[in-house]
C-alpha positions as a Markdown table, in Angstrom:
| # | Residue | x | y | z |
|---|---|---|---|---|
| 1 | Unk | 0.0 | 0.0 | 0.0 |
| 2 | Unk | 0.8 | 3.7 | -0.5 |
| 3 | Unk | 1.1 | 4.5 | 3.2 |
| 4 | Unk | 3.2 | 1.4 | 4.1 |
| 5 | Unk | 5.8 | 2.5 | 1.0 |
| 6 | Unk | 5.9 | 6.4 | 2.1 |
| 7 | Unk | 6.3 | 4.8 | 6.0 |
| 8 | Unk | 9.5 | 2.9 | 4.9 |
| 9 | Unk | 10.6 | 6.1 | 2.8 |
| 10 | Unk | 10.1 | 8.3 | 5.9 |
| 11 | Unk | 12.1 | 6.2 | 8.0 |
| 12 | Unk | 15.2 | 5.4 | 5.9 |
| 13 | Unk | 15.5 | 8.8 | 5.8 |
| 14 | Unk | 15.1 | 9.2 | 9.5 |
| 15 | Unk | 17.5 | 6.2 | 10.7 |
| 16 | Unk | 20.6 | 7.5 | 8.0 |
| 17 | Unk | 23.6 | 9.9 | 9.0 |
| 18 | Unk | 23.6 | 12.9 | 7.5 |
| 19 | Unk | 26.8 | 11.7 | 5.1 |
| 20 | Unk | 25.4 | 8.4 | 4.1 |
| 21 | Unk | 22.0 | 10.1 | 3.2 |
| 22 | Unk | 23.8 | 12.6 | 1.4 |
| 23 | Unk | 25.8 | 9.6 | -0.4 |
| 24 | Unk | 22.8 | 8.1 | -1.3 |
| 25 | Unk | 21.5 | 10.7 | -3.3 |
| 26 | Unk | 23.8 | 12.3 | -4.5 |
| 27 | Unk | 26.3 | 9.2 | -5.7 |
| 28 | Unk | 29.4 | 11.8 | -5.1 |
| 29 | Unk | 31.8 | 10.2 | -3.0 |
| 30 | Unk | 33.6 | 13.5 | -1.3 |
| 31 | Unk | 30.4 | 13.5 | 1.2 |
| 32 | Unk | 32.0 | 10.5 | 2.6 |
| 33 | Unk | 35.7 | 11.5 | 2.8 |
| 34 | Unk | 35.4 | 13.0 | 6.2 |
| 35 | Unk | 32.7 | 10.9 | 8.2 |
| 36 | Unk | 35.0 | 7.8 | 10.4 |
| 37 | Unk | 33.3 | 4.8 | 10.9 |
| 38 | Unk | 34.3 | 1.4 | 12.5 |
| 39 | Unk | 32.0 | -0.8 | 10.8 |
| 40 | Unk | 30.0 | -1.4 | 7.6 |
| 41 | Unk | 26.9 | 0.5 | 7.4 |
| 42 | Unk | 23.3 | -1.1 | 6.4 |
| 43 | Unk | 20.0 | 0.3 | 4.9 |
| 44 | Unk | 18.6 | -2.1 | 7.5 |
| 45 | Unk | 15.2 | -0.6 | 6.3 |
| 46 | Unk | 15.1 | -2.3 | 3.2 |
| 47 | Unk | 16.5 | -6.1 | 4.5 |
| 48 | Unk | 12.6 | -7.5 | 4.4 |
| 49 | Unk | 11.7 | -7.0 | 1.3 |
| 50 | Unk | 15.3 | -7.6 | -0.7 |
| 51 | Unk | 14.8 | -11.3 | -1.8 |
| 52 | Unk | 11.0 | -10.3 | -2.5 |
| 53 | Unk | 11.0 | -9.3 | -6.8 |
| 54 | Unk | 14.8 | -9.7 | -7.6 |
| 55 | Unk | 16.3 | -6.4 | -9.8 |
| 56 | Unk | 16.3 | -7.6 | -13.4 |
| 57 | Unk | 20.1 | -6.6 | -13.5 |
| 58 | Unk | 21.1 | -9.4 | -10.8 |
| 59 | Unk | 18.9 | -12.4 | -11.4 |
| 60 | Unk | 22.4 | -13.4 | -13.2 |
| 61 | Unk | 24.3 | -13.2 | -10.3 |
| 62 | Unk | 21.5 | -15.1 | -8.3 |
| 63 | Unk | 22.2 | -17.6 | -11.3 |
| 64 | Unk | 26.0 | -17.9 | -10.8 |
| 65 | Unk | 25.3 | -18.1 | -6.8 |
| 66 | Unk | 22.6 | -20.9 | -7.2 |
| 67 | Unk | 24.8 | -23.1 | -10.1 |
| 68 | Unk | 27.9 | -22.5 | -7.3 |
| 69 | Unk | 26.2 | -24.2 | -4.3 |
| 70 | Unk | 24.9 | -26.9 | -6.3 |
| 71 | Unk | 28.4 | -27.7 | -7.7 |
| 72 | Unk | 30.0 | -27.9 | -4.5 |
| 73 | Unk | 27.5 | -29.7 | -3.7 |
| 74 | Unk | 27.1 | -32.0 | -5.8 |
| 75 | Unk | 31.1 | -32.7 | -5.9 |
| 76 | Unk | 30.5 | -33.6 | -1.9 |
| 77 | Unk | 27.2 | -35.6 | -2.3 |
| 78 | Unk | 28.9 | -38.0 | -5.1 |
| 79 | Unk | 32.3 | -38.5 | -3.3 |
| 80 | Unk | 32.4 | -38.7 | 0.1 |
| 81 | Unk | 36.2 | -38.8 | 0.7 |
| 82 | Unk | 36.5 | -35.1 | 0.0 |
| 83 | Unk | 34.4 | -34.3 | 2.9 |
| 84 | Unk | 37.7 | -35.4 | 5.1 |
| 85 | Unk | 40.4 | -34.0 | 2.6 |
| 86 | Unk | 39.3 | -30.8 | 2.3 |
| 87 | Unk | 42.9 | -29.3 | 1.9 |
| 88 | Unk | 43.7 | -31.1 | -1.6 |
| 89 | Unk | 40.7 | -29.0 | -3.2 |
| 90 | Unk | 41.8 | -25.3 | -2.4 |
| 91 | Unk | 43.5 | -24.9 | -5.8 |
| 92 | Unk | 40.0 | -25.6 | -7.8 |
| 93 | Unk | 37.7 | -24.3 | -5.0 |
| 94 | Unk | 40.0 | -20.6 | -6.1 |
| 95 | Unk | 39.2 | -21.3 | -9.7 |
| 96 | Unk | 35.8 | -21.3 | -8.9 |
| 97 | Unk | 35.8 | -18.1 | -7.0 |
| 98 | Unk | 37.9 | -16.5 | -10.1 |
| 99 | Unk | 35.8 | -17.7 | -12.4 |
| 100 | Unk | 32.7 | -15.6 | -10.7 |
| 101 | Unk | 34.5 | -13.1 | -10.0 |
| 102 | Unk | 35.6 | -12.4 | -13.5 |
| 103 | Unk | 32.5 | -13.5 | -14.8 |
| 104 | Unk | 30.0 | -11.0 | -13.8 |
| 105 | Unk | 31.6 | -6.8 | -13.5 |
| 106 | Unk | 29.4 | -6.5 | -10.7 |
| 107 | Unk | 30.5 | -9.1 | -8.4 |
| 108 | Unk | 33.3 | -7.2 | -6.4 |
| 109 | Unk | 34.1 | -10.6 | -3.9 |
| 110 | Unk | 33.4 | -14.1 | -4.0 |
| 111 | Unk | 33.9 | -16.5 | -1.1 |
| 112 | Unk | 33.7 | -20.3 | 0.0 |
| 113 | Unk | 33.7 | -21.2 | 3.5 |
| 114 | Unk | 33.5 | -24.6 | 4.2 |
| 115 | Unk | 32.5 | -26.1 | 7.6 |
| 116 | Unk | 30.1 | -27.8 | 9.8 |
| 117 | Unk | 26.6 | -27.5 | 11.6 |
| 118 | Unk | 28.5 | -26.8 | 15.1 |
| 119 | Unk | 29.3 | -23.2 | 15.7 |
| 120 | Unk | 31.8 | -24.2 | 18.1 |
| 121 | Unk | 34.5 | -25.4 | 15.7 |
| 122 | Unk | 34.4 | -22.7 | 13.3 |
| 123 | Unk | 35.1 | -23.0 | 9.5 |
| 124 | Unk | 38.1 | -25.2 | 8.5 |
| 125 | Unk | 38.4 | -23.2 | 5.2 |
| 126 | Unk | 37.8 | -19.9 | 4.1 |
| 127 | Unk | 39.0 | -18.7 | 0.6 |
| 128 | Unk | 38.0 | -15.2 | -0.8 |
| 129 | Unk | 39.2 | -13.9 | -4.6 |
| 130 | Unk | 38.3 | -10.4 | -4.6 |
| 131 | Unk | 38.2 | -7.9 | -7.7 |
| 132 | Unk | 40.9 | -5.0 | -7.3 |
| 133 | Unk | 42.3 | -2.5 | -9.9 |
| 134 | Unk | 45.1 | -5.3 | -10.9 |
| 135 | Unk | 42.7 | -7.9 | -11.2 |
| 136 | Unk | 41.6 | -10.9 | -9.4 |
| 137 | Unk | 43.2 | -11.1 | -5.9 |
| 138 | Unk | 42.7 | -14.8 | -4.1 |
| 139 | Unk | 43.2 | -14.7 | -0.7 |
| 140 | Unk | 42.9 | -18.0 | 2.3 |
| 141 | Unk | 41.4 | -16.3 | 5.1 |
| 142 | Unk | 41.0 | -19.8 | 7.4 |
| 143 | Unk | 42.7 | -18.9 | 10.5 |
| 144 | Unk | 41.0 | -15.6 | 11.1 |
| 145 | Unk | 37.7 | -16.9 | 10.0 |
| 146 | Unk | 38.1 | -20.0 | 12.1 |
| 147 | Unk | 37.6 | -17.1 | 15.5 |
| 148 | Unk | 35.8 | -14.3 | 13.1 |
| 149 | Unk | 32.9 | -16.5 | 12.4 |
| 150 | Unk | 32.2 | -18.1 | 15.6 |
| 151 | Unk | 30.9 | -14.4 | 16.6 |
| 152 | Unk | 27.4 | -13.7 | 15.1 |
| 153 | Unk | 27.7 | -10.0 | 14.9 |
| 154 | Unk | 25.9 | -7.7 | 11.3 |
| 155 | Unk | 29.5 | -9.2 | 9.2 |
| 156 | Unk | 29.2 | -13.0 | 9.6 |
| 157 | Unk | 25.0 | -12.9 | 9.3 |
| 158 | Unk | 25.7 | -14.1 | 5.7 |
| 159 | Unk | 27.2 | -17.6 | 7.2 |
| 160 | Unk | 25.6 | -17.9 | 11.0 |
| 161 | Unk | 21.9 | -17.4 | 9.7 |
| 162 | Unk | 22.4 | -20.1 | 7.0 |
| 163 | Unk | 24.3 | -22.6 | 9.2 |
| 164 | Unk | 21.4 | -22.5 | 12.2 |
| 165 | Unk | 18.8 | -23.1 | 9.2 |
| 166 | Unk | 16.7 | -26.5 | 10.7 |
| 167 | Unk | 15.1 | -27.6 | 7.4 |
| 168 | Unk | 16.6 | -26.0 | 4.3 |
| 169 | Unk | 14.2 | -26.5 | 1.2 |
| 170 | Unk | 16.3 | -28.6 | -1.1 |
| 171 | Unk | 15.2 | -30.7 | -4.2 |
| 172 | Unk | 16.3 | -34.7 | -3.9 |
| 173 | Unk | 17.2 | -36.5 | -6.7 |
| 174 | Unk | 19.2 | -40.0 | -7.5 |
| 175 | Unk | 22.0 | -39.7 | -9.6 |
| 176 | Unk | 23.7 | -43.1 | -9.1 |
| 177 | Unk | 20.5 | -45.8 | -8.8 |
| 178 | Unk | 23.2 | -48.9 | -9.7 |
| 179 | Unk | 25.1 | -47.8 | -6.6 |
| 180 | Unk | 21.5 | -47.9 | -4.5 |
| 181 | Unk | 22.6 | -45.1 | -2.4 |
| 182 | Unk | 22.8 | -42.2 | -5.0 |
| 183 | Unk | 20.9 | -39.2 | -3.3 |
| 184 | Unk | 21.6 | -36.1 | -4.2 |
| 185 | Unk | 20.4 | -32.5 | -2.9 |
| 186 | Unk | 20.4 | -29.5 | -4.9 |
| 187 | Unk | 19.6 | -26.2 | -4.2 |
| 188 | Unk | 16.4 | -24.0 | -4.3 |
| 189 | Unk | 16.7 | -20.2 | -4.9 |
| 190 | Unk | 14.7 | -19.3 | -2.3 |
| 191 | Unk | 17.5 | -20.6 | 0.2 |
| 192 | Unk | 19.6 | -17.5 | -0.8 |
| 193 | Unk | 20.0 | -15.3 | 1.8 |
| 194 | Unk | 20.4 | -11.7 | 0.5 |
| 195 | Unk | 21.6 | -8.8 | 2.8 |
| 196 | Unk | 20.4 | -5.3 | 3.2 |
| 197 | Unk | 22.3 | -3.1 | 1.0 |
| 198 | Unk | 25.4 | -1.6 | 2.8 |
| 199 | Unk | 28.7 | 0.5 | 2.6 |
| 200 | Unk | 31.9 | -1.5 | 3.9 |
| 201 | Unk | 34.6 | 0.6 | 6.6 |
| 202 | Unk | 37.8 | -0.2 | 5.9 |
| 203 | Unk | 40.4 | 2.0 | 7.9 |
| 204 | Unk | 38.0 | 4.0 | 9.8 |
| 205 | Unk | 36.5 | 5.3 | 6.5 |
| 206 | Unk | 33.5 | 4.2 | 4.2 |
| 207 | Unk | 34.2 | 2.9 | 0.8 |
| 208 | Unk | 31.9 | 5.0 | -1.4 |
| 209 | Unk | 30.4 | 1.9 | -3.0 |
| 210 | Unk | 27.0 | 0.6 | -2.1 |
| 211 | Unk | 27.3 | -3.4 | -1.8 |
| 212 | Unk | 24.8 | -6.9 | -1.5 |
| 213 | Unk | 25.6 | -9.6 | 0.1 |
| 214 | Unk | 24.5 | -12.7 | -1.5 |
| 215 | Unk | 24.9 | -16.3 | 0.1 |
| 216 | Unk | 24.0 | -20.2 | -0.1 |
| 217 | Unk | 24.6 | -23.2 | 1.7 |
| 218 | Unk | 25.9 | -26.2 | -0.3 |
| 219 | Unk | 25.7 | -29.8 | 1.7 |
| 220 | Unk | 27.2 | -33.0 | 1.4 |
| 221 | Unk | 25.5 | -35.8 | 2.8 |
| 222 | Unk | 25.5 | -38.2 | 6.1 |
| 223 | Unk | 25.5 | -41.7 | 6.0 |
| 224 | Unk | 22.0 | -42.3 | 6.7 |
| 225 | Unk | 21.5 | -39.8 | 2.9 |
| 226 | Unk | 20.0 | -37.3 | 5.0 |
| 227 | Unk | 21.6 | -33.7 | 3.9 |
| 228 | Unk | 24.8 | -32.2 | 5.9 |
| 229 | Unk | 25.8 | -28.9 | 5.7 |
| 230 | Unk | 28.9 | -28.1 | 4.7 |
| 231 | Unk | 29.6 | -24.8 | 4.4 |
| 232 | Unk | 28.8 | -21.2 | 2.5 |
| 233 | Unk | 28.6 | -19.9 | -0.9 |
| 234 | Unk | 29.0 | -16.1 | -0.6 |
| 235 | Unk | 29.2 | -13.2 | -3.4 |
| 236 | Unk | 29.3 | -9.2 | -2.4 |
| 237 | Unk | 27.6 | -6.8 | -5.8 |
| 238 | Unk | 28.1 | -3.3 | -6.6 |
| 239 | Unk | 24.8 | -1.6 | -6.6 |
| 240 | Unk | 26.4 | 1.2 | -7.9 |
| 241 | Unk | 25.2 | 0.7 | -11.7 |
| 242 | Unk | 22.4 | -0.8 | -10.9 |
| 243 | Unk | 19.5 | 1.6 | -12.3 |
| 244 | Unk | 16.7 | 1.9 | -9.4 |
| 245 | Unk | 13.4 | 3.1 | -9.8 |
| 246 | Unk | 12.2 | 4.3 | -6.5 |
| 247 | Unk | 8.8 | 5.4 | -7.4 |
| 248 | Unk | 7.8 | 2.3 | -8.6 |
| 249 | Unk | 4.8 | 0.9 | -7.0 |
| 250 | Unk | 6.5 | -3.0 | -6.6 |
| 251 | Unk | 9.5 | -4.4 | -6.5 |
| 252 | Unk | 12.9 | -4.9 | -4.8 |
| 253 | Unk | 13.2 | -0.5 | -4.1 |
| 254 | Unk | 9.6 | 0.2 | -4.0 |
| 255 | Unk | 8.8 | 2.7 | -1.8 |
| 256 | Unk | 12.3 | 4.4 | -0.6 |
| 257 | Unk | 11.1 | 7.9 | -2.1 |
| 258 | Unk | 8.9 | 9.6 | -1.6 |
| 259 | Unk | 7.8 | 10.7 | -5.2 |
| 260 | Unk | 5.2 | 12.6 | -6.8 |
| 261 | Unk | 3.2 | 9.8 | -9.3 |
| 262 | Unk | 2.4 | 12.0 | -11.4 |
| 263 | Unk | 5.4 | 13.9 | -12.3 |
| 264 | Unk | 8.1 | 11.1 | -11.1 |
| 265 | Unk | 9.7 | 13.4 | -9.4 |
C-alpha cells in the first residue's frame, strides 16, 4: 500500500547519517571522505523485502550463486572422501571463485567457507578472490575466519543465519541408482540469503560503493542420505550501476522515495 511505501521512505531517511544520506542521493563520494566509521553500514530498512521481486540486473548473479552451491555440492554428495580432505581442493575451490569473480563486473568478492553444523568449531576453510584494480586477488582467510565466524555479529550474518537453518528447502534426486545409495540434494533459490544493501569501513572510513551480500549453503550428505551442511557460498555486488526506480509501486526499491506519481519526481 501507498502509506506502508511512504512509511519505509520516511524512516530510511530518519534512521541515515547525515553523510550516508547525502551519499545516497547524491552518488558523489567527497560526502564520505570526512565521516570515520568502525563498521559497515546497512539500509537495514530495506532487509525485508530484498529477496521479494529480484532487480532484473542481478537475477544473473543469483544464477552464478545458485549453479555454485549446487556444484560444490554435488562434488561432496557424489564423493564422500572429499568431505575429510578438504585441503587437496583449495586450488579448484580458487578457480571457482575466479571464475565468478571475472565472470560477472558487478560481483566485487566471491567467497567459499567450508564447515560444519556446530558453531563451536568454526570453519576449516575460508578462501576469498576479490576484484581489485590489478585484477583478481585470491586470498585464504582460514585462520582468522576459524575465530571471526564463531561471533554472530551484522558481518558473519551471511554464514551464522544459513548454518542455524533447521530444514533447508532442497530438491532430492538420484544420480547413481546402480550404486542404490545415490541421493543427491540440490539447491532451491529461495534458500539464498540476501543482505540489506550496505557500505563497507575499511580503515575508519567508508568505501563510497554501495554493496549486496549474496549467500547459499551447499551440503554433502551423512550416512543415513540425510543432507549435511557443509559450508557457505558467498558473493558481495556493486549496486552502484544498478539503475533503481524508486517510485515504482513493486519491487525490490519500492517505496524508498517519496515521489510525486504524477510527475516522477
Amino acid at each position: 500500500p501507498a502509506a506502508e511505501r511512504s512509511a519505509l521512505a520516511q524512516k530510511i531517511e530518519e534512521d541515515l547519517p547525515r553523510v550516508v544520506t547525502a551519499f545516497l542521493h547524491t552518488g558523489d563520494s567527497s560526502t564520505l571522505r570526512h565521516a570515520n566509521c568502525s563498521r559497515r553500514y546497512e539500509l537495514s530498512s530495506l532487509r525485508a523485502s530484498s529477496s521479494a521481486t529480484p532487480h532484473s540486473s542481478l537475477r544473473g548473479v543469483l544464477d552464478t550463486v545458485a549453479h555454485a552451491a549446487t556444484f560444490l555440492g554435488v562434488i561432496l554428495q557424489a564423493n564422500r572422501s572429499r568431505q575429510h580432505s578438504l585441503r587437496r581442493d583449495v586450488e579448484w575451490y580458487h578457480a571457482l571463485l575466479t571464475s565468478v569473480v571475472e565472470g560477472d563486473p558487478k560481483i566485487q568478492r566471491a567467497v567459499v567457507t567450508v564447515g560444519s553444523e556446530a558453531p563451536a568449531s568454526g570453519p576449516s576453510i575460508h578462501l576469498q578472490a576479490r576484484r581489485t584494480a590489478r585484477g583478481v586477488a585470491l586470498e585464504d582467510l582460514s585462520d582468522a575466519a576459524r575465530h571471526h565466524l564463531k561471533n554472530r555479529t551484522a558481518e558473519t550474518k551471511w554464514f551464522s543465519e544459513i548454518r542455524e537453518r533447521k530444514k533447508p528447502r532442497l530438491h532430492r534426486r538420484v544420480i547413481s541408482p546402480e550404486k542404490g545409495s545415490g541421493d543427491s540434494y540440490l539447491l532451491d533459490k529461495t534458500e539464498i540469503k540476501w543482505s540489506a544493501p550496505y557500505l563497507e569501513c575499511e580503515d575508519g572510513r567508508f568505501i563510497p560503493q554501495w554493496l549486496l551480500t549474496l549467500s547459499a549453503a551447499f551440503y554433502g550428505l551423512k550416512a543415513n542420505q540425510a543432507s549435511d551442511f557443509r559450508g557457505v557460498v558467498r558473493v558481495d555486488v556493486s549496486l552502484q550501476d544498478v539503475d533503481i526506480n524508486q517510485c515504482a509501486s513493486s519491487g525490490w526499491f519500492a517505496g524508498t522515495h517519496r515521489c510525486n506519481l504524477t510527475s516522477m519526481e
